[in-house]
PyMOL commands that place a pseudoatom at each C-alpha (Angstrom):
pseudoatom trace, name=CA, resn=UNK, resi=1, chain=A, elem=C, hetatm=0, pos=[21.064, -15.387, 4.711]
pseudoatom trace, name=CA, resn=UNK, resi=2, chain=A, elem=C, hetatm=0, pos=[19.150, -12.201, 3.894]
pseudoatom trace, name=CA, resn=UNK, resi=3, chain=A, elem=C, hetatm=0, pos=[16.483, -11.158, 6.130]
pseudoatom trace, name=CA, resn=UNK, resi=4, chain=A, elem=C, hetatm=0, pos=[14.581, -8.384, 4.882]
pseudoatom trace, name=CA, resn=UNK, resi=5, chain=A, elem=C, hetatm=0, pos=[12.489, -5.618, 6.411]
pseudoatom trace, name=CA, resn=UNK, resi=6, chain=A, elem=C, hetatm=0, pos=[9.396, -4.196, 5.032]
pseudoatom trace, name=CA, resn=UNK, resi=7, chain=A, elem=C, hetatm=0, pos=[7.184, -0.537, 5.983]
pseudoatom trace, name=CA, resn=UNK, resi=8, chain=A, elem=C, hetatm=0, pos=[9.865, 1.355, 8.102]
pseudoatom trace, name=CA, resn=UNK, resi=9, chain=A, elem=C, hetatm=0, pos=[9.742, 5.213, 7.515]
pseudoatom trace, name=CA, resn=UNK, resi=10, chain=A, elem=C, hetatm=0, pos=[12.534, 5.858, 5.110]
pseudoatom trace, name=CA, resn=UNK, resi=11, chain=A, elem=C, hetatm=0, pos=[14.596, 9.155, 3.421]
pseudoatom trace, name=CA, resn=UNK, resi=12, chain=A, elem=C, hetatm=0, pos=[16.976, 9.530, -0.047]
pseudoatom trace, name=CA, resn=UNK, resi=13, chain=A, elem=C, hetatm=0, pos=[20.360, 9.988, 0.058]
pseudoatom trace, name=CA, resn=UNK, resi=14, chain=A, elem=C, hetatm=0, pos=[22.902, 9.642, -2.695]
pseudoatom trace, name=CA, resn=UNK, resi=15, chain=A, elem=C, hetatm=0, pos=[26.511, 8.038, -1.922]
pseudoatom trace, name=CA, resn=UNK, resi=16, chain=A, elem=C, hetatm=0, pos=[29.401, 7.408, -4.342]
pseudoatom trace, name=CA, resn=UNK, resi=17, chain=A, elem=C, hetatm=0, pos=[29.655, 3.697, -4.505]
pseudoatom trace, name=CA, resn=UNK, resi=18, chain=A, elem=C, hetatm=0, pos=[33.164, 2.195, -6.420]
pseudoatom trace, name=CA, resn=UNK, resi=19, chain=A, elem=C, hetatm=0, pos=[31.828, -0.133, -9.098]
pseudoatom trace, name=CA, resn=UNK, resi=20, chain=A, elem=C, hetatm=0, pos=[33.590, -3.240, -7.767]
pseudoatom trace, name=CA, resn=UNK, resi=21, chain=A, elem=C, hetatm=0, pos=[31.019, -2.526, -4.938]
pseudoatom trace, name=CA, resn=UNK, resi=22, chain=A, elem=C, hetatm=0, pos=[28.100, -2.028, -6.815]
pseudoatom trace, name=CA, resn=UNK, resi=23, chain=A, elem=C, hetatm=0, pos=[28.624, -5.613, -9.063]
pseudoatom trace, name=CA, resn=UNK, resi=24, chain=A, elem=C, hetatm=0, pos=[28.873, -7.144, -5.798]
pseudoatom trace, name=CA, resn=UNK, resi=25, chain=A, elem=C, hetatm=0, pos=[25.661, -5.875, -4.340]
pseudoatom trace, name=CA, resn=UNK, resi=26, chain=A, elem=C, hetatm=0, pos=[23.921, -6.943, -7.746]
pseudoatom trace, name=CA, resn=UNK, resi=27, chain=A, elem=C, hetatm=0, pos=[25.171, -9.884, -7.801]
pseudoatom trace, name=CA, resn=UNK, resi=28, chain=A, elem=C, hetatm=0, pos=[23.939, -10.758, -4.227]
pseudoatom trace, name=CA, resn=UNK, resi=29, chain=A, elem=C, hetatm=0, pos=[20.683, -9.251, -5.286]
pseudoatom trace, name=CA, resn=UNK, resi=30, chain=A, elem=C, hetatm=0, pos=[20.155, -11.382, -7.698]
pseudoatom trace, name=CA, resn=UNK, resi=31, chain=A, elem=C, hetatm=0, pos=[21.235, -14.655, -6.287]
pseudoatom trace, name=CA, resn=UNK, resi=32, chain=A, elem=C, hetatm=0, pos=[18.569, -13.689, -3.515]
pseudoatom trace, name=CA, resn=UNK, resi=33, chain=A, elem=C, hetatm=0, pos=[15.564, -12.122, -6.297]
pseudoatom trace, name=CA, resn=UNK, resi=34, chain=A, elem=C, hetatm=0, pos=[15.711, -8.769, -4.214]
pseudoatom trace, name=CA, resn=UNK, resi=35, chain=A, elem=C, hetatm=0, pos=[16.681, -5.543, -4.798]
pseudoatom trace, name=CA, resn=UNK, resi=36, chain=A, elem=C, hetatm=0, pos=[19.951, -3.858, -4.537]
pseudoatom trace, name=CA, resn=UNK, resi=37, chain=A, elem=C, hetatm=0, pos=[18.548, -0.788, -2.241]
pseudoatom trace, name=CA, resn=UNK, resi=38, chain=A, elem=C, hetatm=0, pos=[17.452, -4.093, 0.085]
pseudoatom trace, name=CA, resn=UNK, resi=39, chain=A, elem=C, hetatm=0, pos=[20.802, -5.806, 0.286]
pseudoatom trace, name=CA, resn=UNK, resi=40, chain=A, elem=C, hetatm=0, pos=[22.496, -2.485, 0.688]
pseudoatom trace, name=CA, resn=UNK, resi=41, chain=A, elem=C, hetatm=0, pos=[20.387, -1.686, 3.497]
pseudoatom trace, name=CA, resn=UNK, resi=42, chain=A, elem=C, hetatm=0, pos=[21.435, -5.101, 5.221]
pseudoatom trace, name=CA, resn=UNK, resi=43, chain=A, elem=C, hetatm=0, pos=[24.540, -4.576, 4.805]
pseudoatom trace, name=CA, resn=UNK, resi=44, chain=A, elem=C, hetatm=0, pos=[24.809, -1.293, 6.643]
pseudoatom trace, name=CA, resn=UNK, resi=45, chain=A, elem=C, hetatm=0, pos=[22.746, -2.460, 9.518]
pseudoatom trace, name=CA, resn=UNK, resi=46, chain=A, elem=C, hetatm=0, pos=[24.759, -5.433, 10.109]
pseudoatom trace, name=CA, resn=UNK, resi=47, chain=A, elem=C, hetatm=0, pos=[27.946, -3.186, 9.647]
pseudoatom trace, name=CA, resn=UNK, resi=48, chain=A, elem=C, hetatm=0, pos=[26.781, -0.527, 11.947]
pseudoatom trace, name=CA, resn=UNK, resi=49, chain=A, elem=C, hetatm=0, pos=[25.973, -3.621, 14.211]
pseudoatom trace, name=CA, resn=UNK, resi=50, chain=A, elem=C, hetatm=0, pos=[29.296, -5.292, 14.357]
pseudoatom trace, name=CA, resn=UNK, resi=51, chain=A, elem=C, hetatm=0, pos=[31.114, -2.129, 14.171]
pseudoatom trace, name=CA, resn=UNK, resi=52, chain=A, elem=C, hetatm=0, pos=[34.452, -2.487, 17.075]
pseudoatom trace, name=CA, resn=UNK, resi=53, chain=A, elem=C, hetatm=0, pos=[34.700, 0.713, 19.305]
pseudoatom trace, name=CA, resn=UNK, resi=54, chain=A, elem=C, hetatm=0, pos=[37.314, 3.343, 18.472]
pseudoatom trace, name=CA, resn=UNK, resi=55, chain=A, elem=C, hetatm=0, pos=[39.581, 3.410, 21.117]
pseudoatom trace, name=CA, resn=UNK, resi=56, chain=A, elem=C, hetatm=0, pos=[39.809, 7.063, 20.491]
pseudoatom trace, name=CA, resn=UNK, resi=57, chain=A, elem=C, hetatm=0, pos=[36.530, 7.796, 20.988]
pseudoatom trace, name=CA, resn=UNK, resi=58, chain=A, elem=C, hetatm=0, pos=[35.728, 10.120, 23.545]
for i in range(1, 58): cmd.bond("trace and resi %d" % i, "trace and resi %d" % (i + 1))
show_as sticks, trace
zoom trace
């Protein structure tokens, strides 16, 4: 379930999304009445989250 964050300081960036992607994310938006920007966000945090370690990092 989506669990959305409101009033956290915030920047613009632009990334090249594939559109497969993108009709995903609106799709999820809609099926939870939010915006895209909000599921994308989400996504990245729990991704960044659950990331494994690189065993090459040094």
């Amino acid at each position: 379930m989506l669990e959305l964050e409101k009033g956290y300081p915030s920047v613009n960036k632009t990334f090249r999304i594939p559109v497969h992607v993108v009709d995903q994310l609106e799709k999820l938006a809609g099926e939870y009445n939010t915006s895209v920007n909000k599921v994308v966000i989400q996504c990245l945090e729990y991704s960044l989250e659950n990331i494994a370690p690189s065993e090459n990092k040094k």
